[in-house]
C-alpha positions as CSV (number, residue, x, y, z in Angstrom):
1,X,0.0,0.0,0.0
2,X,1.4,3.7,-0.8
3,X,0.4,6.8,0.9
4,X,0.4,9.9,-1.3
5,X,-1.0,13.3,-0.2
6,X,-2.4,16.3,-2.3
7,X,-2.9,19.7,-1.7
8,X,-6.6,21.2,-1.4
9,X,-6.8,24.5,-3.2
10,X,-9.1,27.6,-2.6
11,X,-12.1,26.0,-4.7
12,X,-12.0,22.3,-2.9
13,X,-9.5,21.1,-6.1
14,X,-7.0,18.8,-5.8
15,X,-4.6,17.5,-8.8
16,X,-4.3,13.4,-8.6
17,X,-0.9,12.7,-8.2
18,X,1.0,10.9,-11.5
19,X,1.2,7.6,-9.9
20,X,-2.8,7.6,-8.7
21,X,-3.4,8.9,-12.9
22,X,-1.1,5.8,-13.7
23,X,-2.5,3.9,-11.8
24,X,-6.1,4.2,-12.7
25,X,-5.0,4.2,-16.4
26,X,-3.8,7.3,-18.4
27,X,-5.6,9.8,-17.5
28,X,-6.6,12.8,-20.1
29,X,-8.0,16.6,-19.7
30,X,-11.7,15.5,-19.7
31,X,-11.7,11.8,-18.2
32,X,-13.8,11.4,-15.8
33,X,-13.3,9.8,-12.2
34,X,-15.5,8.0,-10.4
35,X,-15.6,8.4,-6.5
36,X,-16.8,5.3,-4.2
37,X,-17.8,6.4,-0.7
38,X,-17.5,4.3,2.3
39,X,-19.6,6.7,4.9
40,X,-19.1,4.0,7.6
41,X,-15.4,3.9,7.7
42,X,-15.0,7.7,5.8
43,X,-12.7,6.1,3.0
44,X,-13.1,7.3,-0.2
45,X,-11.5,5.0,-3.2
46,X,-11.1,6.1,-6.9
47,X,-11.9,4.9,-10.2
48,X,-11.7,6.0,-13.9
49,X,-15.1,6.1,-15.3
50,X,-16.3,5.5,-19.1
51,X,-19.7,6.7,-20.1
52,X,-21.2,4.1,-22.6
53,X,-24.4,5.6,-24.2
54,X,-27.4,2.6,-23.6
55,X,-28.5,3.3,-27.2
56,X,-27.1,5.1,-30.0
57,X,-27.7,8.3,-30.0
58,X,-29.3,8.7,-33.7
59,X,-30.1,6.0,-35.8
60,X,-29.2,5.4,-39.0
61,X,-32.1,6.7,-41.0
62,X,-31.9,10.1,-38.6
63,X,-27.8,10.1,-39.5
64,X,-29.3,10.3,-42.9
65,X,-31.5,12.5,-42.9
66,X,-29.2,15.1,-41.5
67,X,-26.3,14.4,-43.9
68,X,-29.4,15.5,-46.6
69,X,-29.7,19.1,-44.4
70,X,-26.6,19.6,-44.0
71,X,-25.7,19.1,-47.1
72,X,-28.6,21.5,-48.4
73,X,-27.7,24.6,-50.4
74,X,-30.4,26.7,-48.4
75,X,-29.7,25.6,-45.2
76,X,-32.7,25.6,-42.1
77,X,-33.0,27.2,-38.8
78,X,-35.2,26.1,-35.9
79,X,-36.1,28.1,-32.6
80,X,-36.4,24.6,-30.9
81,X,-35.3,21.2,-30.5
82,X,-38.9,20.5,-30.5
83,X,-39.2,22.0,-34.5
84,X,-36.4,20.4,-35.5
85,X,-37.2,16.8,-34.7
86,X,-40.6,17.7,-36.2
87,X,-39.0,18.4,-39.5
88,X,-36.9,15.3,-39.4
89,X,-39.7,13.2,-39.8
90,X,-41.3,14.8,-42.4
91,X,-38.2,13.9,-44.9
């Protein structure tokens, strides 16, 4: 087992050490880390996280259909999410 300490800074930041980013697996700007709690005994254990959508996030047939606007010499603008799915199903 190897003890390594961090500083807190003014916001409640810390920077993990290079050993604790090795050790959970090169670790990028933007990866995200997982916290475990243990509020009986206070310990507090890390763990890089990956986010794996459940489903994709268009299907193909949408993927399609907004290759065609994009590709679109007059282009389309919509005031809402809402308006914009709407005019996805009517291609």
């Amino acid at each position: 087992m190897t003890w390594l300490t961090a500083t807190l800074g003014p916001k409640g930041q810390i920077t993990l050490p290079k050993k604790v980013r090795v050790t959970l697996g090169t670790m990028d700007r933007g990866d995200l880390v997982g916290f475990i709690l243990d509020e009986k005994s206070g310990a507090v254990r890390l763990t890089k996280m990956t986010i794996n959508p459940a489903e994709e996030v268009y299907t193909q047939d949408e993927l399609r259909k907004l290759l065609k606007i994009a590709d679109s010499k007059e282009g389309k603008h919509f005031n809402s999410a809402k308006n914009f799915l709407h005019h996805l199903d009517q291609l």
